[in-house]
N, C-alpha and C positions, 0 to 999 in steps of 0.2 A: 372892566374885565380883570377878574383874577392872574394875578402872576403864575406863572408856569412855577411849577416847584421843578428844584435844582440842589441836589443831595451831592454829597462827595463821601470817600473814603481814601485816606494819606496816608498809605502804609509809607515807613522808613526799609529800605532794601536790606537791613541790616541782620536778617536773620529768620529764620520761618514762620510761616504762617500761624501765628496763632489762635487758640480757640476765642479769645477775648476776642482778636483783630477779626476775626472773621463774622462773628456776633454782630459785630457795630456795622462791618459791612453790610450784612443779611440786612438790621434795621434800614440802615439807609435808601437800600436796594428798594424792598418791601413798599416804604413809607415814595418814594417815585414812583414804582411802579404803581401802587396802589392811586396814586394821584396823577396818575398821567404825564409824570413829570422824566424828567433827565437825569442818571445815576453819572456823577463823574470820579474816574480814578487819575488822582496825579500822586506822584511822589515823590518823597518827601527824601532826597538823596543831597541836602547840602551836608552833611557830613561824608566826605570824601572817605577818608579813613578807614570808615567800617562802613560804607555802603559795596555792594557788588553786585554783578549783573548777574551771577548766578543764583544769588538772593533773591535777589526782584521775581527771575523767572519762578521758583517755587513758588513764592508769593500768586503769581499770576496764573501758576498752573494750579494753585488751590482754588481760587476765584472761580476760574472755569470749570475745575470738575465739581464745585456747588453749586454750577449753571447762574451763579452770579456774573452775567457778561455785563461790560460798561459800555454806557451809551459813549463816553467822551474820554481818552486818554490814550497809554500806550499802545502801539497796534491798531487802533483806532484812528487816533486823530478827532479833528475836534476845530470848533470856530476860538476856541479861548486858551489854544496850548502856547510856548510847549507846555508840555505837563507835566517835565520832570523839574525840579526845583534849581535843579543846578544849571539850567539853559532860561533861569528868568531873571539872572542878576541885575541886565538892566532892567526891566522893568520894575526891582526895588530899589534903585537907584534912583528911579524918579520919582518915586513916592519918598524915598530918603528928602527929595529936594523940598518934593511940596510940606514937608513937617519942617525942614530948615526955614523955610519962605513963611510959615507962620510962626514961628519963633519956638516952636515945640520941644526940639532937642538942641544939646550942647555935646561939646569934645570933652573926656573926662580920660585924660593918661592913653591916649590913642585910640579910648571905644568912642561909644557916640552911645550918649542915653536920653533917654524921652521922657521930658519931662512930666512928673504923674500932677495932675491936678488935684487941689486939695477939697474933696467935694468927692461925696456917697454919689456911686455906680451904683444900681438895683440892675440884676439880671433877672429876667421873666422868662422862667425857665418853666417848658411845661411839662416838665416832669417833677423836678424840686422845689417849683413853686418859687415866690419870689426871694434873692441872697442879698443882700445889701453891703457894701463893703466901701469905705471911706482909704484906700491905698498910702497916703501919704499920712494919716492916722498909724495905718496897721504899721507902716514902716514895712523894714525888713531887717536882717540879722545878719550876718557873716560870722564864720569860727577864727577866735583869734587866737594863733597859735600859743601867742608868749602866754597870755591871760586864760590860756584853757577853759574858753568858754565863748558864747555865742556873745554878740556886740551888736549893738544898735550900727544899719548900714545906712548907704542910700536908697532911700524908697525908689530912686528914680529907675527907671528901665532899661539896660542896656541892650539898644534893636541891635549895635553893630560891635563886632567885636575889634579889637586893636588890629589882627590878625587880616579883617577886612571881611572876614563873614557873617551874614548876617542871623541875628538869632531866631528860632522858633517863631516868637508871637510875633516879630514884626510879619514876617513872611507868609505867617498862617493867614492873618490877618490883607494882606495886599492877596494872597490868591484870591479869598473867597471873597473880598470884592472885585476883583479881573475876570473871574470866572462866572458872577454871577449867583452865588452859591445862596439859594435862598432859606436852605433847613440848614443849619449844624447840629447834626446828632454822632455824640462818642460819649465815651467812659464820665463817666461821673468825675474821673480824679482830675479829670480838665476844668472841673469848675471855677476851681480857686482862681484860677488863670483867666478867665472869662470878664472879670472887673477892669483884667487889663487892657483886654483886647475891646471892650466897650471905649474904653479912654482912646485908645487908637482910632475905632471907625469915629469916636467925634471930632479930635483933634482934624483929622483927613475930611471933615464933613459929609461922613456916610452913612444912612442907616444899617444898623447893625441888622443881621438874619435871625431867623428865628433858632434860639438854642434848647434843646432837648439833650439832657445828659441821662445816658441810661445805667443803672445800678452796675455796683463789679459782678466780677464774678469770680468767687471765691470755692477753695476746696473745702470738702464736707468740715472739715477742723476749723473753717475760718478764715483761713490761711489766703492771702493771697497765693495764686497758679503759679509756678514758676515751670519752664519750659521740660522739664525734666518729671514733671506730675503727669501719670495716665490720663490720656484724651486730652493732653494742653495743646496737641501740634496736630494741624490737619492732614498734611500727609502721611501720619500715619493710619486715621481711618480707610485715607485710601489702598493702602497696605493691607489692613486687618480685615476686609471684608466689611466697610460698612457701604450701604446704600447714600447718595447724596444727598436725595432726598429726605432721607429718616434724618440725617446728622442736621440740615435746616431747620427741619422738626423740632430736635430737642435744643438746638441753638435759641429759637425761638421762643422756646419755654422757659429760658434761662433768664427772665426777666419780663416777659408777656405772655399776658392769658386771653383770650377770646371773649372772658368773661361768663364762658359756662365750663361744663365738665369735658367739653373736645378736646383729647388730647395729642388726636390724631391728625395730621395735615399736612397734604399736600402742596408743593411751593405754589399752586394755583392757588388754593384754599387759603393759604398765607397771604397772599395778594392781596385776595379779594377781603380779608378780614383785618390785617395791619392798621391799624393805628396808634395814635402816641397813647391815649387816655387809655389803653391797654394794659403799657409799662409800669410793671411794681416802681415801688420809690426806693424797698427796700434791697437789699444785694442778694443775689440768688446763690445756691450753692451748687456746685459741679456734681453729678452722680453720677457714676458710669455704669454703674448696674442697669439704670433706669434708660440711660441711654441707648446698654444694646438692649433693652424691652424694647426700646420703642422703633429699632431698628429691626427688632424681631417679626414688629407688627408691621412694618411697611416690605419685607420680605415675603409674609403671607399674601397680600395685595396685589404681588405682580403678576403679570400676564403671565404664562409659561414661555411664551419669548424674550419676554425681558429677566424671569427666573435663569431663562438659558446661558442667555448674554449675559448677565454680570456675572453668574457663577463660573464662564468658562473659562478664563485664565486660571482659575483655582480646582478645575476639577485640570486642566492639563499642569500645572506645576507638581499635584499630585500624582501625577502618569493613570488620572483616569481617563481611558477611549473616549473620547467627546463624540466620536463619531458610530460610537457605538450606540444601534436602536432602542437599546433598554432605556436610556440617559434620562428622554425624559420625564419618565415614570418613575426614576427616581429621586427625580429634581421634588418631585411631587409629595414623594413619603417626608424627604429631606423638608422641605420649607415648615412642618408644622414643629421638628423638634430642633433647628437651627434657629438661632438667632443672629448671626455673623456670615456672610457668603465663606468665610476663610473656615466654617464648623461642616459646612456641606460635607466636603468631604470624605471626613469621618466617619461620617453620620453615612455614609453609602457606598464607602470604599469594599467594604466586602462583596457587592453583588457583583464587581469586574474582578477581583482577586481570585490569581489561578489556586492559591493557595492561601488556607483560612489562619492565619495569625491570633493564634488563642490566647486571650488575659488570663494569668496565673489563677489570681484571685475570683474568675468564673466558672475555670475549671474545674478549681478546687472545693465550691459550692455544691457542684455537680456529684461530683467521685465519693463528696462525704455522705450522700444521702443514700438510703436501702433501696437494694432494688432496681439499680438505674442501668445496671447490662440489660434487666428485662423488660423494662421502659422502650430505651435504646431499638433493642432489636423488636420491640412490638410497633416503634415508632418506623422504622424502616420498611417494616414488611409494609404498613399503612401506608409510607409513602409509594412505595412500587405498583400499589394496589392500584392508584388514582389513576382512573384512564383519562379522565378531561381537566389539563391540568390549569383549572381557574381557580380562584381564591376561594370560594365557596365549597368546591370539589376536596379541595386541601384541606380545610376546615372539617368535614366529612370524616376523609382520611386518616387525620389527629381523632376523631371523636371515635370514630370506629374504633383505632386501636387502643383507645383506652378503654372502652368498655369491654373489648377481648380482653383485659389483662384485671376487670374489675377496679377499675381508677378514676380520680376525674379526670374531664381533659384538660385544667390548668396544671396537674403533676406532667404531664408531658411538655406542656409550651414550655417551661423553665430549660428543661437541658436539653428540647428542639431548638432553642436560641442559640443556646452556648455552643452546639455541634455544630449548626450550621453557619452562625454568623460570627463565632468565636468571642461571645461579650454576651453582658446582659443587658449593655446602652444599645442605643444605636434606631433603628428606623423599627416600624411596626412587623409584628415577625411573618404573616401568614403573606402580605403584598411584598415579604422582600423572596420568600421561596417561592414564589409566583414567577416573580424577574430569574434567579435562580434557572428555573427549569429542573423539570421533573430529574434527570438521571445526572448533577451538579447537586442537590438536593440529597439521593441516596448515598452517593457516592462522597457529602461530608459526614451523612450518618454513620458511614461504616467505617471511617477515616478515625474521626474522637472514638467510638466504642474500640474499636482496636489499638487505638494508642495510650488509650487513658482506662478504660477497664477491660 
């Protein structure tokens, strides 16, 4: 019988959520769910100093609002906790003994280091393919201040520090055999590290899990992300209007393809299609352009219940009536020219606005052109004219009075925009004076011609 697969994700509390950390999550999530397996979250808080519990929580409320929930960890619980690293000291205390009890490590100036064996680690990475690394060859280096310059060190491993804590790979190493953990999938920059944590599960006589290191993820320059680069922190997509689902999406993309041109998906659709043989080898690049596209497209998709629901906090922060009947027909104009729930707005605040807020620069398009008082006043009398006041009628109404004044009817729609919705952005013009209403309609045509000619 097949092993259950058994994924994890080790955020450190130290700070926000970020786009990488959330990336490795999604994989891991994906790659369990997709296998019927168990996602676990512990973390990774023995650095006292810089860990905080206010950290954690954003961390955990980012998790949740990407609907990445954990089968095993905080809030949870779990047959293999605790889960926080700082409540499992004894548990590497015993593992400390079983490496003392086979001769593994020695005392070095009050740490404790593990001795590396001089003998090639191969990791069978299925992503990187196979890395070969000889440790006590590679050695390692330390900066030596007086000699301004890097010195051959002890290749050996310090698991424990003088101090009494313990480091990283021992630790990484003892949970994911305690917990079971049968994938290790993270950052690629874990690899190097990977030789040594093989030396560990043999030393302890364990087999090691299977490791998948997935590509960085770099900004368009190259650049490694650093916290302060657009789209690096997930709470702010929660901020900016993006959808949970579209950000999964393009998380996804950021290192795996379907293998055809889909570029559109659903976290079901993720599920069901996740796998490693997927993941590029190579490092993907960050694009936030492409990002809100694809947040655009998953925007178009929603129900008009769920167009409702995410977009309401952001039509009320804007002080639009949520409870007003028009809303949501123009949730409806809004989803094809937004691509951000935080652009809605915008994009629809004129048809609740008691009063129309004119852009200089569209007014002034308007006033330069000939003709436009008798534009103006032929487009007014058309609109009073309209007894049935539907899209089609209106349409009419515009055509009619332009051929009373010998014009097309595109010379009219230009400064029927700008009169009535005060801009020449914004939603499609004849379904936004439909929502309008016929005497809000004449009453901004007569508002710009009297103010502005």
């Amino acid at each position: 019988m097949a092993m259950k697969v058994r994924t994890r994700f080790a955020p450190s509390p130290t700070g926000f959520l970020h786009i990488g950390g959330a990336r490795t999550a999604l994989y891991n999530w994906l790659y369990a769910r997709h296998h019927g397996g168990s996602f676990v979250l512990r973390v990774e808080d023995t650095d006292a100093e810089r860990s905080t519990a206010e950290s954690m929580e954003v961390i955990l409320d980012g998790l949740r609002w990407l609907g990445l929930e954990w089968d095993e960890g905080p809030g949870v619980g779990g047959d293999f906790g605790p889960y926080n690293q700082s409540e499992r000291v004894s548990i590497y205390d015993a593992y400390l003994e079983k490496l003392e009890a086979g001769g593994h490590v020695y005392e070095d100036e009050g740490a404790v280091r593990f001795r590396v064996p001089d003998k090639t680690f191969t990791v069978q990475d299925q992503i990187c393919g196979e890395v070969s690394t000889n440790l006590k060859e590679q050695g390692s280096t330390r900066y030596d201040a007086d000699a301004k310059k890097e010195v051959p060190a002890n290749p050996d491993i310090v698991i424990k520090r003088p101090n009494g804590g313990y480091i990283f790979h021992f630790v990484n190493v003892v949970d994911d055999i305690e917990m079971g953990i049968t994938h290790v999938i993270r950052g690629e920059d874990h690899l190097s590290n990977t030789p040594k944590h093989l030396a560990l599960y043999e030393a302890l006589g364990v087999a090691p899990p299977v490791f998948a290191h997935i590509p960085l993820n770099l900004n368009p320059n190259g650049t490694k992300m650093s916290k302060r680069d657009q789209g690096a922190l997930i709470h702010e997509y929660q901020n900016d209007g993006f959808i949970a689902d579209a950000v999964n999406n393009y998380m996804a993309l950021l290192g795996w393809s379907g293998k055809d041109d889909q570029e559109i998906f659903t976290l079901e659709q993720l599920k069901e299609r996740f796998e490693l043989d997927g993941v590029n080898k190579s490092n993907s690049k960050f694009d936030y352009v492409k990002c809100c596209w694809v947040n655009g497209e998953h925007l178009k998709s929603l129900s008009p219940e769920e167009l409702s629901s995410h977009a309401t906090p952001f039509l009320k922060a804007a002080g639009i009536p949520v409870e007003d009947p028009r809303v949501a027909a123009a949730l409806e104009l809004a989803r094809e020219r937004a691509q951000l729930l935080s652009e809605i707005p915008g994009v629809i605040a004129t048809i609740f606005a008691t009063e129309v807020s004119y852009d200089a620069e569209s007014v002034e398009k308007v006033v330069s052109r000939e003709g436009m008082k008798e534009i103006l006043t032929a487009l007014t009398e058309g609109m009073n004219s309209v007894e049935n006041w539907k899209e089609a009628d209106i349409k009419s109404g515009i055509a009619d009075a332009a051929t009373g004044i010998g014009a097309k009817m595109g010379a009219l729609m230009f400064p029927c925009r700008v009169a009535s919705m005060g801009s020449t952005s914004g939603a499609d013009l004849v379904p936004v004076l439909e929502l309008l209403g016929k005497e809000e309609t004449v009453k901004r045509l007569e508002t710009f011609t009297a103010k502005y000619l």
